[in-house]
C-alpha angles and dihedrals in degrees: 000000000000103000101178130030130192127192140140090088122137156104116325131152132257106286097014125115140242133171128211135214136212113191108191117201108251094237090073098045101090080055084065153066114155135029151220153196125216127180134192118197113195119288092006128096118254109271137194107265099171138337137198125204126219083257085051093251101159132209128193134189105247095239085066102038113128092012108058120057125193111203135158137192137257096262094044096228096113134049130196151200129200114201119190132181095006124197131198087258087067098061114111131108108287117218131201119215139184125206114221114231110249091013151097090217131078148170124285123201106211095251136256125218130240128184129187118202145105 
């Protein structure tokens, strides 16, 4: 049973923009209430790229401030970024993830890549 699903990932230029979606299966949605995006990149380990809270506080890592945007919808079953002016250090398979409440566990989509060059 998929449970979270990533997609919108891909080739763009230097400079360009691309947003990405998370859609959560609804059977999970009562385990969560906030979001994240992670991203490795090869040969680095996965990092925080931005986070939402159930109040919709957001945090970003600071290479991607001003640039990058989390949102989600009404219902909370999709999450989004929003990634402006890209550059090729930016390229790395980007991950969605949902903390469960109460837990130090979560839920992991299974990743989409996206690569920034011309």
């Amino acid at each position: 049973q998929v449970q979270l699903v990533e997609s919108g990932g891909g080739l763009v230029q230097p400079g360009g923009s691309l947003t990405l979606s998370c859609t959560a299966s609804r059977s999970i949605l009562k385990n969560v209430d906030s979001g994240a995006w992670f991203r490795q990149a090869p040969g680095k380990e996965r990092e925080l790229v931005a986070s939402i809270s159930q109040n919709g506080d957001t945090t970003y890592v600071e290479s991607v401030k001003g640039r990058f945007t989390i949102s989600r919808d009404g219902a909370q079953n999709k999450y989004y970024l929003q990634m402006n002016n890209l550059q090729p250090e930016d390229t790395a398979v980007y991950y969605c993830f949902l903390p469960i409440l109460f837990s130090n566990r979560g839920y992991w989509g299974r990743g989409t890549q996206v690569t920034v060059s011309s």
